[in-house]
N, C-alpha and C positions, 0 to 999 in steps of 0.2 A: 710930531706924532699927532695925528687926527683924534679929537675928543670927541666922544659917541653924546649928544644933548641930555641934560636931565631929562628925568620923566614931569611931565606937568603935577602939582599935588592931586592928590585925590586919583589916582591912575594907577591900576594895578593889572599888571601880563595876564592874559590868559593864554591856553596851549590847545593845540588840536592833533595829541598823540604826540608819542616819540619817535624816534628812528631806533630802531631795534641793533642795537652794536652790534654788526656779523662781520666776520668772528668776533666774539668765539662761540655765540647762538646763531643757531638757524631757523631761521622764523618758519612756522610751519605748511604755511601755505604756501611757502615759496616751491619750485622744483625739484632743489635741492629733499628740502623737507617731506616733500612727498615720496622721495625715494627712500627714505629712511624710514618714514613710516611703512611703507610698502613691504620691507626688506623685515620690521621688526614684526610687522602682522604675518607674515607666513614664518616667521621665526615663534611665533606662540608670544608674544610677551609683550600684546597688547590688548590683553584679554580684559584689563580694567577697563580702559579707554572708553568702551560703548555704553557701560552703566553710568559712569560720572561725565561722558558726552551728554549725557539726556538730563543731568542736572546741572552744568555750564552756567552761570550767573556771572555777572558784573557785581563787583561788589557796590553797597548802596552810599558808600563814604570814603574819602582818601584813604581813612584810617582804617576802614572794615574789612584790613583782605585776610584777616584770622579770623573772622565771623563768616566771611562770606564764602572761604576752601572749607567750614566746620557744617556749616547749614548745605550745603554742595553736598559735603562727604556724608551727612547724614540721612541725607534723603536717599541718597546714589542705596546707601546700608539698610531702606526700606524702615527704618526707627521710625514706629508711631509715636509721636511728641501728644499724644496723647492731651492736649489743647490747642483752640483753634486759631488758626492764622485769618481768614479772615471767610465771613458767613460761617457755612457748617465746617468748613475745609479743615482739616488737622494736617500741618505740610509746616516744615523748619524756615525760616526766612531770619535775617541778621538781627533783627530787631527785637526776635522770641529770644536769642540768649543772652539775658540780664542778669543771670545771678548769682555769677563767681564775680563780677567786676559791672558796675555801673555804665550804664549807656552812655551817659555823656562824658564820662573820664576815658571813654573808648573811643570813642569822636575825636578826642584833644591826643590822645596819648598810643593809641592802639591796644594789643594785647602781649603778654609776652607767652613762651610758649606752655609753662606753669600752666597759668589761667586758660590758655585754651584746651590743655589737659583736662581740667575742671572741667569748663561747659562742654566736653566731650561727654564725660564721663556722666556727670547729673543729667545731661539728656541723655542718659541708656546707651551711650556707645559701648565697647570694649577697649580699653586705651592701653599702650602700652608708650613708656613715654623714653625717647631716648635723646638725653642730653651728647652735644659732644663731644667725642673720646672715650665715652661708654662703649662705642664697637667700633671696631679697624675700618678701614677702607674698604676690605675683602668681607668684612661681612654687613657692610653696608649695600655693597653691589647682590649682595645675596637676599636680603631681605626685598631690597628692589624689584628683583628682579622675580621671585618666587610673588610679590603681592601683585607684580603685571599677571604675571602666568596666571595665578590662580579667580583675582578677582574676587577673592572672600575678605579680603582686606586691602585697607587703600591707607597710602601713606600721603601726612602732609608733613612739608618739610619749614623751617621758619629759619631765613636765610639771612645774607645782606647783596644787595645788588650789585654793589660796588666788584666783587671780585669778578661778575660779568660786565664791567665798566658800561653800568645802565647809570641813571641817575635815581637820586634816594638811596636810603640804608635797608632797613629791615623789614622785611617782606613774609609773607606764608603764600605757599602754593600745593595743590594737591600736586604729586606724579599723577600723569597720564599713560603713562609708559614707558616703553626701556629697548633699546636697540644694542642687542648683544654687539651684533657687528662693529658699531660706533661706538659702544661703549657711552651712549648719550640718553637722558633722560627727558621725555617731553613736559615742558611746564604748564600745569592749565595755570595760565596767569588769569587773575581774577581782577585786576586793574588794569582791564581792554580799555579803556579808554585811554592807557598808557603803551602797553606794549602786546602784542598780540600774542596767542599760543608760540610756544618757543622751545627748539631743542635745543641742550647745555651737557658738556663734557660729563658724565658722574664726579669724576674728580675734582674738577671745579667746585661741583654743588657741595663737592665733602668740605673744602677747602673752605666755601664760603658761609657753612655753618659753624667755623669757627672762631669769626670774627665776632667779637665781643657784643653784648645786647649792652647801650647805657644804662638801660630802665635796670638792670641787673646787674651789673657789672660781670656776666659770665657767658661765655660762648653761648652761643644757640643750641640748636639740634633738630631733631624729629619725632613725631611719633608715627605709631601704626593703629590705625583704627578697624575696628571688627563689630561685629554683632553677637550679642549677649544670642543664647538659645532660649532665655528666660528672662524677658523684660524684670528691673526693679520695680519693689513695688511705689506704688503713688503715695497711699496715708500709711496703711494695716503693716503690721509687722509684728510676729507672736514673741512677745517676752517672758522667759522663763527665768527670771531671777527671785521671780519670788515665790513660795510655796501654792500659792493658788494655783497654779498656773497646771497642775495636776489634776485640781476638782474641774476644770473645765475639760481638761483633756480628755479625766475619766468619763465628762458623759458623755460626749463626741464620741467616743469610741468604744464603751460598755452599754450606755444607758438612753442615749437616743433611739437610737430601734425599737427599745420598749415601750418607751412612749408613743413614736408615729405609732405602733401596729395595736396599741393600743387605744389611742386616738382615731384611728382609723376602722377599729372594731363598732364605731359607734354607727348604729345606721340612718343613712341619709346625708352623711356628715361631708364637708366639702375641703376640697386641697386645700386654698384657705385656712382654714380652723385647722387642718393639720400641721400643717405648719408652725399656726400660733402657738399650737398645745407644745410644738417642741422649742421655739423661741419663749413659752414662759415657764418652761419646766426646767429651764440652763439656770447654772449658778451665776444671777448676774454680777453681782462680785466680782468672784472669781473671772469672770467673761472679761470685764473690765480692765484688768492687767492682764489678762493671756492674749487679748486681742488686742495691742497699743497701738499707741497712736505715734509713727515716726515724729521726727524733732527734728527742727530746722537746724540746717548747717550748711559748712562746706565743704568740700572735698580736699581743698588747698589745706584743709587741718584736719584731712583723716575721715571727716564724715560725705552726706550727700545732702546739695541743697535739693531743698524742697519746693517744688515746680508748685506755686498755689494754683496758676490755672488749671494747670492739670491737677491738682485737686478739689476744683471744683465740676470740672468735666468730668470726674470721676462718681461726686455725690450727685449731680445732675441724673447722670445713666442708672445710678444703686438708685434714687430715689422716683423715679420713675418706673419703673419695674412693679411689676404685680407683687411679687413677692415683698419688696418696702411695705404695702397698701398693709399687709396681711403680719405681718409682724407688729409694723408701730399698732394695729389695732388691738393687739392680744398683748404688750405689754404695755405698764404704767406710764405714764408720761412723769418726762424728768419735771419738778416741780423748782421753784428758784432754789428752796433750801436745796434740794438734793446736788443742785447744779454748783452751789456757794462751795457745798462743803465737796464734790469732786476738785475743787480747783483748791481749795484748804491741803486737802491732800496732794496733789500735785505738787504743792508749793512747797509742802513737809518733806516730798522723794527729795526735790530740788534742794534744800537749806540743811534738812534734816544726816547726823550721823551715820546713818546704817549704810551709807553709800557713799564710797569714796569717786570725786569723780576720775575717769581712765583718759591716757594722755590723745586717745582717739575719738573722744567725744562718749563711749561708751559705760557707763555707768556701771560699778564693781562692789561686789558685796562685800560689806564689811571681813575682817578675818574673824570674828567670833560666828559667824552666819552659819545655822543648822542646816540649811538648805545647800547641798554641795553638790548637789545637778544642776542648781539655778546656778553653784559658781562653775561650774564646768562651763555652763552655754554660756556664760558671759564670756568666759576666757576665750573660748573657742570661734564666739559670733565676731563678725564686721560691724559697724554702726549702724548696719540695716536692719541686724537678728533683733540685737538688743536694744530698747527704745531705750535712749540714754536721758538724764535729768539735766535735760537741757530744755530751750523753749519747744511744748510741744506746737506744731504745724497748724496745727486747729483746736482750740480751745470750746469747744462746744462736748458737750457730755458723747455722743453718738454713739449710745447704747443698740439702740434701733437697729444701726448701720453695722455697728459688730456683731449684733445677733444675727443679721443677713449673712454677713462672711463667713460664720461658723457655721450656717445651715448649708452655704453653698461650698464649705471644703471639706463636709462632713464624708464618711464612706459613701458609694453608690447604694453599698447594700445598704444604708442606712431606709432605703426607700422602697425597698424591691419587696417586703411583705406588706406592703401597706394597700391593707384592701382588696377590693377590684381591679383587674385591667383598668377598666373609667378611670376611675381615681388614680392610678398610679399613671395614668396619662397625663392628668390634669397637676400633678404633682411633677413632671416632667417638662408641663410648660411654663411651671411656675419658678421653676429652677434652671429656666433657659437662659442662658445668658449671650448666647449666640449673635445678639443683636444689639449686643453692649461688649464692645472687645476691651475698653479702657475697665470696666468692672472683673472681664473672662482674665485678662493679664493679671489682674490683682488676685482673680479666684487659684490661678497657676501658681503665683509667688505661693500665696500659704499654702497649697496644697505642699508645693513642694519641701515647705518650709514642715509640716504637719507628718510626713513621712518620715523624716528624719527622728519624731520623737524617740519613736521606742526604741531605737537600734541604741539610741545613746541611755535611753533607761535603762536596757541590758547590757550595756558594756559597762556604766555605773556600778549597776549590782557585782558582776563578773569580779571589777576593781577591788569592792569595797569587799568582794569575800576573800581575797586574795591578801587583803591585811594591807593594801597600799592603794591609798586614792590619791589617783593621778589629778591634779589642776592643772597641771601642765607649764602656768608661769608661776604654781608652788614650786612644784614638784623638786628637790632636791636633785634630782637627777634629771631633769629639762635645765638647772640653774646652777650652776658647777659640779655636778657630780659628787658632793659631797653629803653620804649618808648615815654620819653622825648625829646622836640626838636632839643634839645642843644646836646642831647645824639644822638639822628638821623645824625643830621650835624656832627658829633664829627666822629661818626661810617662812613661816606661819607667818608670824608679826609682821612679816615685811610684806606679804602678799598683795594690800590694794597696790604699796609703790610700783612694785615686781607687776603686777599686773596691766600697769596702766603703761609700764613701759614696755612691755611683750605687746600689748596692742597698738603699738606704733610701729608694728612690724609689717614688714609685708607679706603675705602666703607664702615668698618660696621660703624668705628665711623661717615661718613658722613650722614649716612642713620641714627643715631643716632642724628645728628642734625637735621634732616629732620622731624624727629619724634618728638622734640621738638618745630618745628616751626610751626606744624601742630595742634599741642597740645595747642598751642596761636594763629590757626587761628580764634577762636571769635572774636579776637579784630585788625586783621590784613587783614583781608579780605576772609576768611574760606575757604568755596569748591577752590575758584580760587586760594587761593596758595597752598590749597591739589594738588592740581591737576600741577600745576607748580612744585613741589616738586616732584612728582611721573614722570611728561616729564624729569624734570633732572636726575633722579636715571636711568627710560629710555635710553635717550640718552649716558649717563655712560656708560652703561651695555654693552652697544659695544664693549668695548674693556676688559672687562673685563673678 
C-alpha cells in the first residue's frame, strides 16, 4: 500500500472552495438550479429572495456564519442599529453584535442558536425562537413556506452539514426560498468561500436540525425573525413603581398647559424660555424615577442588553438639538453633591429592602408597598417598562435629557394655545425631532408607553371599587384558584416570590393567566378586572 509523504513542519493546507455534494443539493447557479428557481418564483414563494439578495454577505470569519445570516437578516428587516458602522453610516455588520457573547469566544467557538436569539432580539428584531421538535415537519414547511411568500419575515435556520454530507458540523443559514414543486429550500450560505448558494430537500434540513449542537448538548433548530412596528427604546423607560411617578404624570397631563400658555402670555417672550418655564416648572424628583434610566442586561436572562453605542448616538442627537440648549439653561446644573447623593440612592434601590429583586431582571415591590399601581405595572411590564435595580446603562444624573423626553412626549395640545402663530412655530421647530430618528424612535417608545397610563389608572380604580385588586401574580385566582382568607393572606406574603416567578413567563403563557382570571371574574369582581387584565396585556405590549 503506497504511503502518502509527511507534511514538512511548519506547513499547513490551505483550500480554494469545496465541491458542493450534488445530490442531495443543487447548487444554484447550476441549470438544474435555475429551474427551480424559475418554477418557485412564478409559484409565489420566492418573494423573500430579493430583499435578503441585496444584503448577501460572506461572512467575515470561519466561525461568523451566525453573525453574518443575523447582520444579513437585519438589514434585509430595514432595523436602524441605531449606531455607527463606520463614518456617519448606521448599517449592521458581524462585528457590531458583541453583546450577548464576546467577539473573540465567537472567533474560537461560533454562536449557538440561544445566543443568536439574543443578538437578534437586543438589536430590535422580533424573534421567535424554535428549538427542534418544538413543531412537526408539516408545520415546519408551513412557516417556510408563508415567510417565502410573504417576506415580512425571514427565517434563519442553525443546522449541521453532515446530514448534507458537506464537510464541517454546525452551520446557520438564512432561507432564501421554497420551491413547493421540489419540496426544496434555497440556502444563502454565508461561507461562499466554501460552498455556493444551494438548494436542500426541506426534509433533510428538518432532519439536519436535529442533530445534536456539542456546545449544548441539544438539538438545534430555527428561528423566524420580524420587525418590531415600534423600535425598543435606547436609555428612557418610564417606571411606575414608585408613588412619584404620578406627580410627574399629573403635570404632563393636567399642568403643563398652564404653564406654557402662561409663559407664553408674557410679551416678547421666546420658544426658548417657554420651554424652560415648562422644564423648570416639572417636579424634578419625581421626573427622576418616572423617567428611568434602562439597566444593562441580557436577553439570555430575561432582560435586554444595552447597546452603549447606540446610546451614545442617542445623547449625541438629544444634545445637539435646540431644545437640549433651552432646557439645560433654565434648569439647575447637577452639582457633585447632587450627583453623589443620586448614585447614594441608586445604590439604596439596588441593596436596600423595599424591592425584592424579579427572576426577569425586573424589580418588585415589597408586599407591604401602599402603592398598588406601581405593583400592577411592575407585574405587568417586561424588563423594558420597569427599570429594574440592576446596573443602570449610564450612570450620570441626566436630568436635562429627561426633562427633554417629557417635553417631547408631552400632549400636542400641550402646545397649541401658546401664544402667537410665530411662537407656536418656533415652538414647533424646537420640538422637531424629524432630523434625529434615534431620538423620534425613543420619542415613540414613551409616547406609547405614556398612553397607556390612564387606561390602567381606571381599570385600577374600577378594581379597587369592586372590593378586589387584581396583581395578577397575587391574585388568588391567577395562582390556584383558591379564595380563602387564609389562602389570600398566604398568597400576599408570598407575592415578590410569586412575582418574580410569573415574570419568567412568556406573554402567551401570561395572557393565558389572564384568561384565567377573567374566567373567575364572577366572583372577583368581572368587567373591572377584565378590563384591568386587558390595560396590563396593554401596557406590556410596549415593549414587545
Amino acid at each position: 500500500m503506497e504511503r502518502r509523504p509527511l507534511a514538512p513542519p511548519g506547513y499547513s493546507r490551505t483550500f480554494y472552495k469545496r465541491q458542493l455534494p450534488s445530490p442531495p443539493a443543487i447548487e444554484f447557479a447550476s441549470e438544474r438550479g435555475k429551474q427551480v428557481f424559475a418554477a418557485a418564483l412564478a409559484a409565489g414563494t420566492m418573494n423573500n429572495f430579493f430583499k435578503l439578495i441585496e444584503q448577501f454577505r460572506t461572512q467575515d470569519e470561519p466561525a461568523y456564519c451566525g453573525l453574518a445570516s443575523l447582520a444579513m437578516t437585519l438589514n434585509t428587516l430595514n432595523i436602524d442599529p441605531r449606531r455607527t458602522w463606520k463614518g456617519p453610516w448606521r448599517w449592521f455588520h458581524e462585528e457590531m453584535l458583541d453583546c450577548c457573547h464576546p467577539l473573540p469566544k465567537v472567533r474560537e467557538e461560533g454562536i449557538t442558536l440561544t445566543q443568536a436569539a439574543c443578538l437578534a432580539r437586543c438589536n430590535g428584531a422580533r424573534v421567535e425562537l424554535y428549538p427542534y421538535g418544538s413543531v412537526s415537519l408539516e408545520e415546519f414547511r408551513a412557516m417556510v413556506a408563508d415567510a417565502c411568500s410573504t417576506a415580512e419575515e425571514h427565517i434563519i435556520v442553525s443546522y449541521s452539514r453532515k446530514e448534507f454530507l458537506q464537510t464541517g458540523d454546525g452551520h446557520f443559514s438564512p432561507i432564501g426560498g421554497y420551491s413547493e414543486q421540489e419540496d426544496m429550500v434555497l440556502i444563502l450560505d454565508t461561507a461562499r468561500f466554501k460552498y455556493p448558494p444551494h438548494w436542500v430537500p426541506l426534509e433533510m434540513l428538518y432532519r439536519a436540525m436535529a442533530r445534536v449542537d456539542p456546545a449544548t448538548g441539544r438539538p438545534r433548530g430555527f428561528m423566524r425573525m420580524g420587525r418590531h412596528p415600534r423600535l425598543d427604546s435606547v436609555l428612557f423607560t418610564l417606571d411606575v413603581r414608585d408613588a412619584h411617578w404620578q406627580e410627574a404624570n399629573r403635570y404632563v397631563r393636567e399642568q403643563m398647559a398652564g404653564v406654557v400658555a402662561s409663559a407664553a402670555a408674557s410679551p416678547g417672550i421666546s420658544a426658548a424660555a417657554v420651554v424652560g418655564a415648562a422644564a423648570a416648572a416639572a417636579p424634578l424628583a419625581a421626573l427622576r424615577k418616572f423617567v428611568a434610566i434602562r439597566t444593562a442586561g441580557s436577553s439570555t436572562h430575561g432582560g435586554v442588553c444595552i447597546q452603549t453605542a447606540a446610546v451614545q448616538t442617542f445623547l449625541r442627537e438629544l444634545r445637539g438639538m435646540p431644545l437640549y440648549a433651552a432646557v439645560a439653561a433654565a434648569l439647575p446644573p447637577a452639582t457633585p453633591r447632587s450627583r453623589h447623593r443620586a448614585q447614594q440612592q441608586q445604590q439604596q434601590q439596588q441593596d436596600g429592602p423595599a424591592l425584592s429583586r424579579g427572576g426577569s431582571g425586573a424589580s418588585t415591590p415589597a408586599s407591604g408597598s401602599s402603592d398598588s399601581l406601581a405593583a400592577t405595572a411592575a407585574a405587568s411590564s417586561t424588563p423594558a417598562l420597569a427599570a429594574s435595580a440592576a446596573e443602570p446603562a449610564v450612570k450620570e444624573d441626566l436630568t436635562v435629557e429627561r426633562a427633554c423626553m417629557l417635553l417631547l412626549t408631552a400632549p400636542r395640545a400641550v402646545w397649541r394655545e401658546a401664544g402667537s402663530e410665530q411662537l407656536r412655530s418656533e415652538l414647533q421647530v424646537l420640538l422637531d425631532t424629524s432630523l434625529h430618528s434615534v431620538v423620534a424612535a425613543e420619542v415613540e417608545y414613551l409616547t406609547g408607553q405614556l398612553r397607556q397610563l390612564p387606561i390602567m389608572q381606571q381599570a385600577l380604580e374600577e378594581s379597587e371599587a369592586s372590593g378586589h385588586t387584581c396583581l395578577l401574580d397575587r391574585c388568588t385566582v391567577c395562582n390556584g384558584g383558591s379564595d380563602s382568607e387564609n389562602d389570600r393572606q398566604q398568597a400576599q406574603q408570598q407575592g415578590p416570590q410569586q412575582l418574580g416567578q410569573q415574570q419568567q413567563l412568556g406573554p402567551q403563557q401570561r395572557a393565558q393567566l389572564q384568561q384565567q382570571h377573567q374566567a373567575g371574574g364572577a366572583d372577583s369582581g368581572g368587567a373591572a378586572q377584565q378590563a384591568l387584565a386587558a390595560s396590563q396585556a396593554a401596557f406590556a405590549a410596549q415593549a414587545l
